[in-house]
Backbone as CSV, one residue per row, in Angstrom:
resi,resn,N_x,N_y,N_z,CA_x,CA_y,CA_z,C_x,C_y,C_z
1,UNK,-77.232,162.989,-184.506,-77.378,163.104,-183.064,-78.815,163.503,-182.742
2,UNK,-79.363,163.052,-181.547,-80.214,163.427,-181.106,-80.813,164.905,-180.514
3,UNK,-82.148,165.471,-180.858,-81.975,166.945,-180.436,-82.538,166.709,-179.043
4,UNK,-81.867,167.409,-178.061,-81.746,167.147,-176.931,-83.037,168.735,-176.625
5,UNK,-84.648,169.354,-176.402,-85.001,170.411,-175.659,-84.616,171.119,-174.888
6,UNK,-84.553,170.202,-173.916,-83.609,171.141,-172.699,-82.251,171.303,-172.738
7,UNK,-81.568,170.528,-173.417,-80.169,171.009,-173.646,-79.972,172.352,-174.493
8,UNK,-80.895,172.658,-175.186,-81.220,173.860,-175.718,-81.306,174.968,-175.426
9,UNK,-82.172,174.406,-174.657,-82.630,175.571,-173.080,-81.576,176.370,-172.159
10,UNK,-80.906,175.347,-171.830,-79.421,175.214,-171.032,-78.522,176.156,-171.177
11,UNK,-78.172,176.072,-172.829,-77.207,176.463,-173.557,-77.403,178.179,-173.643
12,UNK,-79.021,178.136,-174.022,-79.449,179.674,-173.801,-79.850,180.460,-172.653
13,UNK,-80.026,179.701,-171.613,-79.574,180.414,-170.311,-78.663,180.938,-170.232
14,UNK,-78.010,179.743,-170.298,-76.357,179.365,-169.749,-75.320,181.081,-170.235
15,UNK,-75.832,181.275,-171.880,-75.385,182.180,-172.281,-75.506,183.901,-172.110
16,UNK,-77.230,183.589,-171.408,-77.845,184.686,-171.491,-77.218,184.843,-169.688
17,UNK,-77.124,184.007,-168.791,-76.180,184.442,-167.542,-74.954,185.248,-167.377
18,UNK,-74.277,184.639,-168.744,-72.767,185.127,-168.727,-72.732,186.351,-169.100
19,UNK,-73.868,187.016,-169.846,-74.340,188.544,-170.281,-73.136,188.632,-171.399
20,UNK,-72.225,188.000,-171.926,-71.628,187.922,-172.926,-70.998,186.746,-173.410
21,UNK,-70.348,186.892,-175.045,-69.971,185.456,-175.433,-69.216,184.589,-174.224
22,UNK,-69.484,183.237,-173.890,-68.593,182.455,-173.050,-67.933,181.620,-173.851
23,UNK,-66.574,182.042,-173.490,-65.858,181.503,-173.898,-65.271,180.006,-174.490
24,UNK,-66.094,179.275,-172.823,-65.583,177.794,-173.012,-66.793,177.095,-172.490
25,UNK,-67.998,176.810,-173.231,-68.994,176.516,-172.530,-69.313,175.242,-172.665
26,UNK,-69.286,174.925,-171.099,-69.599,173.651,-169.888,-70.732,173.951,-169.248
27,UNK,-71.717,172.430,-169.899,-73.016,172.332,-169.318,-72.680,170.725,-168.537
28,UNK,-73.028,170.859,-167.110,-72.582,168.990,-166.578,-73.698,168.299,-166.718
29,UNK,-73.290,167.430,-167.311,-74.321,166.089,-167.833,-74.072,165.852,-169.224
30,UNK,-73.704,166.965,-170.100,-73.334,166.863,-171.682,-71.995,166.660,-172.152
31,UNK,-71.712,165.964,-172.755,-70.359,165.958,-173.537,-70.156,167.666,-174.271
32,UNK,-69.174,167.995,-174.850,-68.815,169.010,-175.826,-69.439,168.788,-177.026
33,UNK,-68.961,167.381,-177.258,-70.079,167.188,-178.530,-71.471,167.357,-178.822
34,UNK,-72.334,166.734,-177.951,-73.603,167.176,-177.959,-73.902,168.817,-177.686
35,UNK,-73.215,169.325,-176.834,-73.026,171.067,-176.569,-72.662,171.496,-178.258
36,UNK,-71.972,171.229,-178.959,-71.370,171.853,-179.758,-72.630,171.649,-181.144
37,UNK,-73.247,170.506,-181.191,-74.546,170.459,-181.732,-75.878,171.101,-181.736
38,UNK,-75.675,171.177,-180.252,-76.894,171.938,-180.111,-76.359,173.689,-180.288
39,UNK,-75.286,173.836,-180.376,-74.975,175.303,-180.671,-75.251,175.847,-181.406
40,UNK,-74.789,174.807,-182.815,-74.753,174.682,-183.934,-76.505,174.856,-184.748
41,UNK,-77.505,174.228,-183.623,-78.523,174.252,-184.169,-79.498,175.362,-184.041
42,UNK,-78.622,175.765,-182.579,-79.670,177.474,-182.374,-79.091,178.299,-183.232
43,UNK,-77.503,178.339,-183.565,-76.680,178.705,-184.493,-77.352,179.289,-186.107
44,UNK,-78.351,178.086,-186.378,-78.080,177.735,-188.143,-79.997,178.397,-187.594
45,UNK,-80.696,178.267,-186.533,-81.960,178.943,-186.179,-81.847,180.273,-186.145
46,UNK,-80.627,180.946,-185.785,-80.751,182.393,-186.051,-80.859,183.030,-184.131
47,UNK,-80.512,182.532,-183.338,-80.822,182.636,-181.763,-79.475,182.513,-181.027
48,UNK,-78.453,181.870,-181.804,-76.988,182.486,-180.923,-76.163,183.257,-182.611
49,UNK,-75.002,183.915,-182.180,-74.159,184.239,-183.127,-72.963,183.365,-182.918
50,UNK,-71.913,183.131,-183.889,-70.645,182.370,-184.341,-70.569,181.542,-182.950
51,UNK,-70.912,180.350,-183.546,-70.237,179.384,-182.393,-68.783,178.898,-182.879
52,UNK,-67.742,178.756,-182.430,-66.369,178.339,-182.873,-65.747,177.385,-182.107
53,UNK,-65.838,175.835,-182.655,-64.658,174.828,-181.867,-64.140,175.502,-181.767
54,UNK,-63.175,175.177,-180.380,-61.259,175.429,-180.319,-61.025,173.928,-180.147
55,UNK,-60.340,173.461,-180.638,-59.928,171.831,-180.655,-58.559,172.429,-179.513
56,UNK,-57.961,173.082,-179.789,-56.226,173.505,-178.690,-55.898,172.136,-178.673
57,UNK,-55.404,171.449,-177.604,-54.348,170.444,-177.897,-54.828,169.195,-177.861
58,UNK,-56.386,169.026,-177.802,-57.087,167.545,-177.808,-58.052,168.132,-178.886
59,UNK,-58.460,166.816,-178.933,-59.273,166.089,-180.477,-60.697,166.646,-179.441
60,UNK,-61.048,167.023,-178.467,-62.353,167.497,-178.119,-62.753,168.629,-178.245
61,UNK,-63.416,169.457,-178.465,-63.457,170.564,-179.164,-64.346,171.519,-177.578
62,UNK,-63.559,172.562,-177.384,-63.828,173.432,-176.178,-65.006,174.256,-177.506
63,UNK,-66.153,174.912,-176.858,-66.976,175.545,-177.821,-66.871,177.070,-177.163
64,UNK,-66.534,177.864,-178.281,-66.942,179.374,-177.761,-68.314,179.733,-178.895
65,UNK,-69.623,179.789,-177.508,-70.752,180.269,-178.167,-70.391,182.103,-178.302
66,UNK,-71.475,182.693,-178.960,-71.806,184.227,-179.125,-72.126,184.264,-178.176
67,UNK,-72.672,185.449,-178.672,-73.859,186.638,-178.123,-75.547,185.994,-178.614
68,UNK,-76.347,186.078,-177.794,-77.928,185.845,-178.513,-78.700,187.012,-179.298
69,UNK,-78.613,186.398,-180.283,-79.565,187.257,-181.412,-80.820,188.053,-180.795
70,UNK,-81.157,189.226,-181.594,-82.621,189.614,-181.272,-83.976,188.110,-181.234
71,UNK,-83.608,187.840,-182.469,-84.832,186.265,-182.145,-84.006,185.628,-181.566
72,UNK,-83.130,185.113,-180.590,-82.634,184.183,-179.793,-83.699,185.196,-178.499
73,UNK,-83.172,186.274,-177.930,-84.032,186.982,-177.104,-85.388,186.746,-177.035
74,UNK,-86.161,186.673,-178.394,-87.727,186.659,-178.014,-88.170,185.398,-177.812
75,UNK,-87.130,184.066,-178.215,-87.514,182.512,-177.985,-87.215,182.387,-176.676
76,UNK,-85.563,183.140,-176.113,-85.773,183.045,-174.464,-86.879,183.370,-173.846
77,UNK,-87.341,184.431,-174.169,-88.111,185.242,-173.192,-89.675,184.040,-173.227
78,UNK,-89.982,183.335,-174.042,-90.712,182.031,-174.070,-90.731,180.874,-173.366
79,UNK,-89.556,180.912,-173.371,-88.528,179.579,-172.807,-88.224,179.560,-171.180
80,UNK,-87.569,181.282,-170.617,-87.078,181.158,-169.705,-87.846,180.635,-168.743
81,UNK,-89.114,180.768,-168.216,-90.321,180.504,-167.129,-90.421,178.833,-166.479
82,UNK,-89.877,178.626,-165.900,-89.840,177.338,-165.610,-91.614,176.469,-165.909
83,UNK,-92.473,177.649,-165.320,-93.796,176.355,-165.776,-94.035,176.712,-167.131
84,UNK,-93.797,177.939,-167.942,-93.829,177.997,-169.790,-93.186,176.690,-170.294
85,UNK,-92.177,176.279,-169.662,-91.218,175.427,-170.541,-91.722,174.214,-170.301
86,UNK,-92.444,174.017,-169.230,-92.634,172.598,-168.665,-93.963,171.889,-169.674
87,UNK,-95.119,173.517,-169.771,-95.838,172.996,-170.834,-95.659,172.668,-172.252
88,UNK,-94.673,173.829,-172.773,-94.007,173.637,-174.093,-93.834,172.220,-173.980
89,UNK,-92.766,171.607,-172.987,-91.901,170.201,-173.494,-93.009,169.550,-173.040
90,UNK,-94.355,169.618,-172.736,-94.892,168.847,-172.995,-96.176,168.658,-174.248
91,UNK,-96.413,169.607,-174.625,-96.574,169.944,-176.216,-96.271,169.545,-177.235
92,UNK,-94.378,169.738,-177.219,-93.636,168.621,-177.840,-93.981,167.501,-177.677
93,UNK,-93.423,166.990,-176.452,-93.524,165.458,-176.315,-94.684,164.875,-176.694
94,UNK,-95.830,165.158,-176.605,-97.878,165.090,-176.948,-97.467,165.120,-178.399
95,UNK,-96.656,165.820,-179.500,-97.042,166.073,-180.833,-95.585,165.461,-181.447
96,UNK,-94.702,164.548,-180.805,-93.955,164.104,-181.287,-92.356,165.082,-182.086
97,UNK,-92.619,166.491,-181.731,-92.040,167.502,-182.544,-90.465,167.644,-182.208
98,UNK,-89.665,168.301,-183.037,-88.610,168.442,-182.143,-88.375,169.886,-182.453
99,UNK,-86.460,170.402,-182.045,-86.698,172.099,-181.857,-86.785,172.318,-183.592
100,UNK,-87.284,172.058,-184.632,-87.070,172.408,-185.873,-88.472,173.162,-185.928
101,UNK,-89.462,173.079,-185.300,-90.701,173.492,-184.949,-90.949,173.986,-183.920
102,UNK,-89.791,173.621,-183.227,-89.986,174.337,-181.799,-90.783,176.149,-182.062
103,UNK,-90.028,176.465,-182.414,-90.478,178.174,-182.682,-91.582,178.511,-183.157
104,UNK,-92.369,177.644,-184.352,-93.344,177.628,-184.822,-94.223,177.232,-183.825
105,UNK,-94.284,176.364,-182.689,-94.837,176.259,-181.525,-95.386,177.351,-180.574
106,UNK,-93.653,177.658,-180.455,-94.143,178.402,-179.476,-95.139,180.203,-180.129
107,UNK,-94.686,180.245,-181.102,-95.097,181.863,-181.776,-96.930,181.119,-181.858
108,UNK,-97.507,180.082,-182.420,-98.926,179.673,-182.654,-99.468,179.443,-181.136
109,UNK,-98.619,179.143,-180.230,-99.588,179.302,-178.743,-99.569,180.173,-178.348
110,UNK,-98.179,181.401,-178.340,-98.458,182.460,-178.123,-99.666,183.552,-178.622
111,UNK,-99.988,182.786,-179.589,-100.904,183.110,-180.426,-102.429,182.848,-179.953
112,UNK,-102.851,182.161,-179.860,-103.687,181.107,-179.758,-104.281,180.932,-178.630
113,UNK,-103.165,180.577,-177.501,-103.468,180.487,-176.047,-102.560,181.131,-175.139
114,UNK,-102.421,182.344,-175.525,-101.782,183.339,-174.532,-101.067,182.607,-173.041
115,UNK,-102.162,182.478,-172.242,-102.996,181.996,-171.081,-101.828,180.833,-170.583
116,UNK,-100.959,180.625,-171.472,-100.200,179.049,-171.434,-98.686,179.806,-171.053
117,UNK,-98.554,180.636,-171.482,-97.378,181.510,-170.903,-96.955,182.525,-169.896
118,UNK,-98.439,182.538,-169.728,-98.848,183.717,-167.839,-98.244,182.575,-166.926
């Protein structure tokens, strides 16, 4: 599957709104599947805790994300700024990258060019 940025994004709002694990999390525009991927990938990054299908009585799988990790917290706090993110995804998009580097991104501009996250 494709890694979707902002669906990323979404997911860690989305979570960091609910101020605790949500239960059954619905983003509109995404299938479960793609939700349940990208869970999976902040998941295996170390930025949400236990994501768990519930399949219950259909073959589609309802997702209960965690709680966000201490480094899930310091990639939000990167992420959340609507014009931070706008330059990030375009950083990405300029360097072809996806979120497997994402972090390494963002920690070397934070680095580098402060100035890009004011």
């Amino acid at each position: 599957m494709k890694q979707d940025v902002e669906l990323f994004r979404k997911i860690m709002v989305t979570i960091e709104d609910a101020k605790e694990a949500v239960p059954f999390l619905k983003i509109d525009g995404y299938t479960n599947e793609q939700i349940l991927y990208h869970c999976r990938c902040l998941e295996e990054a170390g930025y949400i805790q236990t994501v768990n299908p519930d399949f219950g009585d259909s073959r589609v799988p309802e997702i209960k994300a965690g709680n966000i990790t201490m480094s899930g917290m310091k990639f939000l706090d990167e992420i959340r700024d609507e014009s931070s993110w706008k330059k990030l995804k375009k950083k990405l998009a300029d360097n072809n990258l996806m979120f497997s580097t994402l972090t390494q991104l963002i920690q070397s501009l934070s680095i580098i060019a402060p100035s890009l996250f004011k």
